[in-house]
N, C-alpha and C positions, 0 to 999 in steps of 0.2 A: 742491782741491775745497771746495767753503763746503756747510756742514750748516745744511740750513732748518729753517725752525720749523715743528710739523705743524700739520694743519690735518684740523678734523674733519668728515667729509662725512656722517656719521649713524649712525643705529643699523644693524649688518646683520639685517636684520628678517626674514633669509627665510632664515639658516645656523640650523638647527634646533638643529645638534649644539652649537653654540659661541655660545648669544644674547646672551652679554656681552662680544662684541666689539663694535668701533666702528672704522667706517670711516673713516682718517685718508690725508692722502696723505703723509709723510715724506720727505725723501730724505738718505741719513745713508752712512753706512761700516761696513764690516763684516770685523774681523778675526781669519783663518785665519790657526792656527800655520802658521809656515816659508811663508807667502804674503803678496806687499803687500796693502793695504786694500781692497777691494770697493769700490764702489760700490751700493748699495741702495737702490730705493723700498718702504716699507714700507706696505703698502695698507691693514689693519687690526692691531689692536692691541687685547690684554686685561691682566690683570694677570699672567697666565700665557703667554704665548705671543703669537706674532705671526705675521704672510703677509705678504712679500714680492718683488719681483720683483729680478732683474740680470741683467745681459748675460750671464754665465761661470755654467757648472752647478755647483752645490754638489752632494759626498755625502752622504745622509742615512746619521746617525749623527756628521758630525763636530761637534766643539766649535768654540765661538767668539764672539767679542767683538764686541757692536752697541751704536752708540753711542746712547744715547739724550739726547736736548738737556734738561738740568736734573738728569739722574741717573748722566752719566755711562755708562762702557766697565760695559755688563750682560753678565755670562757663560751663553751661550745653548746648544744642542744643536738640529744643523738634526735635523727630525725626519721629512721628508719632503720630495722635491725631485720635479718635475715640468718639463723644460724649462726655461726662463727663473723658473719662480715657484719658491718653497719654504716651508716653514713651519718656526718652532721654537720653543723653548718655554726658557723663563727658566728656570736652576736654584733662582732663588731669586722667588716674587710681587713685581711691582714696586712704589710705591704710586702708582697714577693719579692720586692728589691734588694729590702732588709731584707729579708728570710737567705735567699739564695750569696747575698753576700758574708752571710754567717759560716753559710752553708754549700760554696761554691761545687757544682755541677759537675758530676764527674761521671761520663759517659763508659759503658761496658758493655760488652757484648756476651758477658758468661756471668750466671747469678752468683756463683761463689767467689766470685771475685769484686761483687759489690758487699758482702757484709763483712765490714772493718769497723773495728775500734771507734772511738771518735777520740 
């Protein structure tokens, strides 16, 4: 599995509760003790938490390791699951400065022309 570089598709201007998120598209790995690696697209991202999607239902409440490109295996707690999406939240703030300097911003206006390589 090759972990892409995100890519930020904007502010989410209309999530009331969470306005300091930012819509990225990600696709990384996500690892649950005693299970192999996930596969994850992370759709948004804050310094606190994230939404993402995969094929396989995670439980809310468990712990787990997402990888994030320039910061490294971050220790997460899925905190709510819904079908294919779920959310969870960083035990520790990450800092987005690192993160998007690993990771610099690359704006598109057509989704197939954000999933490249890293």
């Amino acid at each position: 599995m090759t972990i892409q570089t995100a890519h930020q598709l904007g502010v989410d201007r209309y999530n009331i509760r969470k306005p300091d998120r930012l819509r990225v598209l990600l696709d990384t790995r996500l690892r649950v003790p005693n299970q192999p690696d996930v596969e994850v697209s992370v759709k948004n991202i804050s310094n606190r938490g994230f939404m993402a999607e995969t094929a396989e239902p995670l439980a809310a409440g468990t712990d787990a390791l997402l990888y994030l490109p320039g910061l490294g295996w971050t220790l997460t707690s899925i905190r709510w699951s819904r079908g294919s999406r779920f959310g969870g939240r960083f035990s520790e703030a990450i800092n987005m400065r690192q993160f998007w300097r690993a990771n610099p911003p690359r704006r598109t206006t057509e989704l197939h022309e954000v999933r490249l390589s890293a």
